[in-house]
C-alpha positions as CSV (number, residue, x, y, z in Angstrom):
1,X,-116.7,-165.7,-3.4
2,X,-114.3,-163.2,-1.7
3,X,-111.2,-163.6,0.3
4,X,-111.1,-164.1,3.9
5,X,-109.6,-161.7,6.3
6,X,-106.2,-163.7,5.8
7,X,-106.1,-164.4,2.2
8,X,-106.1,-160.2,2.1
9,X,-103.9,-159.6,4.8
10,X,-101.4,-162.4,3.5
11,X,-101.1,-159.6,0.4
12,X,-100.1,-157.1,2.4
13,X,-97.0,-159.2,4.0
14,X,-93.5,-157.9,3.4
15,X,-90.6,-160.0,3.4
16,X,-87.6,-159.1,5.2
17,X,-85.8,-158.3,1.9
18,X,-88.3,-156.3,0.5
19,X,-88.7,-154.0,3.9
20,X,-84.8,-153.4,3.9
21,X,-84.6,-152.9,0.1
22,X,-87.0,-150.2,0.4
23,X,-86.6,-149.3,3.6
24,X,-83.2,-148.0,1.9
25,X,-85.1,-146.1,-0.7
26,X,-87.4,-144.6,2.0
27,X,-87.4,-140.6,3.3
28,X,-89.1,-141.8,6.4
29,X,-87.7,-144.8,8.7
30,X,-90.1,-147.3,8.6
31,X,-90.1,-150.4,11.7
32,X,-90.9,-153.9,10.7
33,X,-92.9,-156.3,12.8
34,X,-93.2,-160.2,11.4
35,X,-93.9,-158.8,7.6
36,X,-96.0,-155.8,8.4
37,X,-94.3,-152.4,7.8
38,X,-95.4,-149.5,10.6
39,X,-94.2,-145.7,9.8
40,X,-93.0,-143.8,12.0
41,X,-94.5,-140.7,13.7
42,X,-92.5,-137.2,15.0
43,X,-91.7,-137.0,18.1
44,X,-92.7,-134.7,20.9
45,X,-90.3,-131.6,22.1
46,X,-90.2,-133.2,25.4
47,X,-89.4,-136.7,24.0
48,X,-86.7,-135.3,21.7
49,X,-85.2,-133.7,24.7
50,X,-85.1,-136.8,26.9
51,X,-83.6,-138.6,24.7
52,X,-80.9,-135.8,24.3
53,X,-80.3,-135.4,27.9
54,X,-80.2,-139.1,28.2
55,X,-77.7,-139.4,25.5
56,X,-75.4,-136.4,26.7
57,X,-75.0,-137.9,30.0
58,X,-74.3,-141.3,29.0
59,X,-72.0,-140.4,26.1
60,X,-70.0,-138.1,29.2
61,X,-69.9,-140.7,31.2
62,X,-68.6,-143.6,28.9
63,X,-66.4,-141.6,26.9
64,X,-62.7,-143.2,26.4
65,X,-64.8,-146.7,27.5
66,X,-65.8,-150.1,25.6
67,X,-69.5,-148.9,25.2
68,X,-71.2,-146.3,22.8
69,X,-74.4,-144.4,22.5
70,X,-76.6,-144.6,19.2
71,X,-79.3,-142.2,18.9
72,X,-82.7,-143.4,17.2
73,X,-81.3,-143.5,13.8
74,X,-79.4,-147.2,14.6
75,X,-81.7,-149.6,12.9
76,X,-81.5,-153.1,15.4
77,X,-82.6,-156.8,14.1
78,X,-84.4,-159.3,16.2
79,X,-82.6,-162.8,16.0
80,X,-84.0,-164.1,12.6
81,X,-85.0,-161.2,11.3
82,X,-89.0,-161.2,12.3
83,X,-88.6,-157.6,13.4
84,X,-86.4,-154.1,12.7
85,X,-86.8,-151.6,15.3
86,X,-85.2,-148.0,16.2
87,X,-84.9,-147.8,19.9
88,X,-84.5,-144.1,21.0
89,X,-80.8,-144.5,22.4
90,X,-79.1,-147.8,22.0
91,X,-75.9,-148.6,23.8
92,X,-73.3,-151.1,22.7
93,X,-70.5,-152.7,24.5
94,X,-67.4,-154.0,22.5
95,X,-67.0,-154.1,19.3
96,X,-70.4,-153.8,17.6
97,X,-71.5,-156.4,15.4
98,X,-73.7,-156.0,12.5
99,X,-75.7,-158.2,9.8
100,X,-73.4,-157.2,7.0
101,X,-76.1,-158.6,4.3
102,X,-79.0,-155.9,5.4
103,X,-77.6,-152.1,4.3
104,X,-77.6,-150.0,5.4
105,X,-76.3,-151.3,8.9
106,X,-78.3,-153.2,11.0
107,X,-77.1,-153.4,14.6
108,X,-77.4,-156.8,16.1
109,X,-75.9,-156.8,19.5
110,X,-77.1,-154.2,22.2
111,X,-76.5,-153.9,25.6
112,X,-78.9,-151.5,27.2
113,X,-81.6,-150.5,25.1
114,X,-84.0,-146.8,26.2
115,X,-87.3,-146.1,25.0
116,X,-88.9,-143.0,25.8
117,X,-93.1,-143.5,25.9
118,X,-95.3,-141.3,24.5
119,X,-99.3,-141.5,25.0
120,X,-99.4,-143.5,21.4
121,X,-96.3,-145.5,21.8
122,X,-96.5,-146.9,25.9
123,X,-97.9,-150.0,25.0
124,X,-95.9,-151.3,22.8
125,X,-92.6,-150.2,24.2
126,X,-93.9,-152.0,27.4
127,X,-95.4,-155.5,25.6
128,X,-94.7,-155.9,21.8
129,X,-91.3,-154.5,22.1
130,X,-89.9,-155.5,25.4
131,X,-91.1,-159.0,24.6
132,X,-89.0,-158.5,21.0
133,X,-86.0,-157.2,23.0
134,X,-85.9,-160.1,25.5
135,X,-84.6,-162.4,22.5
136,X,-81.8,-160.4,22.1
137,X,-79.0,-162.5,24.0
138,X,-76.6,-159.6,24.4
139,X,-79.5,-157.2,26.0
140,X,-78.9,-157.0,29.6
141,X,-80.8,-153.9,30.5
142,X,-84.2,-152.4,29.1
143,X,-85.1,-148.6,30.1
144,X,-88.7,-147.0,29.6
145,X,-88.7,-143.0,30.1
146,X,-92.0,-141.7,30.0
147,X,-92.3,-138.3,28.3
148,X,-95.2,-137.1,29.9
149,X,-94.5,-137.7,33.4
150,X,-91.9,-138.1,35.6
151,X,-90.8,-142.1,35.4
152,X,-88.3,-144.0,34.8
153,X,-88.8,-148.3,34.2
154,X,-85.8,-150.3,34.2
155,X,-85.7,-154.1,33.7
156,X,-82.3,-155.8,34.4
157,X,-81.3,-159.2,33.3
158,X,-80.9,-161.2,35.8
159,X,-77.8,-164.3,35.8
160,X,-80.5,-166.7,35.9
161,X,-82.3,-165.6,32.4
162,X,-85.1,-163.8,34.6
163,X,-85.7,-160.1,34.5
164,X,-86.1,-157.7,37.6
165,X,-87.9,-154.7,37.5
166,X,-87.4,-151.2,38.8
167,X,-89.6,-148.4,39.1
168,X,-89.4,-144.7,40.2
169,X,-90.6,-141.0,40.0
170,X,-88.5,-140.1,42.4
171,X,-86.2,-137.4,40.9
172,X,-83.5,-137.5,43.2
173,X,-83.2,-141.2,42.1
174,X,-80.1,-142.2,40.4
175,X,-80.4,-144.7,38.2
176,X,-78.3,-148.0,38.1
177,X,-77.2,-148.5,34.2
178,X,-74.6,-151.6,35.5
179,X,-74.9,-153.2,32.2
180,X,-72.9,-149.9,30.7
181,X,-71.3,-148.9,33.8
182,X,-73.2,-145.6,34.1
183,X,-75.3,-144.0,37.0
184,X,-77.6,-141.8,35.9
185,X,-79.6,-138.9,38.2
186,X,-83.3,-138.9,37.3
187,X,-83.2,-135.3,37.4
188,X,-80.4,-134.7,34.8
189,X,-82.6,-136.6,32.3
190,X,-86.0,-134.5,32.5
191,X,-83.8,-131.5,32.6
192,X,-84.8,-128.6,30.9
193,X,-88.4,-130.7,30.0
194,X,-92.0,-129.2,31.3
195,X,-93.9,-132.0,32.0
């Protein structure tokens, strides 16, 4: 008789402490999703220079103040542990705080996370991952750059536990980063990007 579907999937299940035991080992950064491993991929020019611009002008403009920019290399944990992501630019306010028992450091409490979509990667920033990032408590803003067109998504916590949306492709939009402080022009972000 042979296995079901799940009896061979089940096999193929990593625990957390395996992923971050090898995920130490590991050339490539690998992201973790409820005991299923996903590599991942290179990244576009334009997506690599988004994130640059993004990280330039928020890095200027909180310089000498209680938050930091991370670039894509920050490993983050979701709450129990069910996931281990690399946003593209992570910003933390305060002192950060990490899970000292997963090495090498895992970030645990971001304030405004920024993902920049590509054609392979839009969905899941906008469902899988946003709905991962919700349970963060210390997340209060979410931004989506999209590297093929001119658009910028913000969510922002809301006092009430609700999240309100923002969109625009307007590039003489500045957009309002209050969780970090920052106000960031549209057009300083796709600068120097042909879309």
């Amino acid at each position: 008789m042979s296995q079901s579907a799940s009896q061979t999937e089940a096999h193929l299940l990593v625990s957390p402490d395996d992923y971050l035991r090898l995920e130490c080992e590991a050339v490539e950064k690998h992201e973790y999703y409820y005991g299923e491993v996903r590599a991942m991929v290179g990244a576009s020019y334009a997506h690599n220079r988004i994130c640059a611009n993004l990280t330039v002008e928020l890095g200027g403009q909180l310089r000498g103040k209680s938050c930091a920019v991370v670039g894509s290399d920050q490993r983050l944990q979701i709450l129990n542990g069910s996931a281990y992501v690399y946003p593209d630019v992570t910003v933390v306010c305060g002192p950060p705080s990490f899970n000292e028992t997963r090495k090498p450091e895992t970030l645990l409490n971001p304030t405004l996370l920024v993902e920049v979509l590509s054609e392979s990667t839009a969905d899941k920033d906008r469902s899988e991952k946003f709905m991962l990032y919700r349970q963060i408590p210390s997340l209060q803003q979410y931004l989506m750059r999209d590297s093929q067109t001119q658009l910028a998504e913000l969510y922002t916590r809301q006092p009430n536990g609700y999240w309100l949306f923002m969109e625009t492709r307007d590039l003489a939009a500045v957009l309002d980063l209050s969780s970090v402080g920052a106000q960031v022009p549209l057009a300083e972000v796709y600068a120097g990007v042909n879309l």
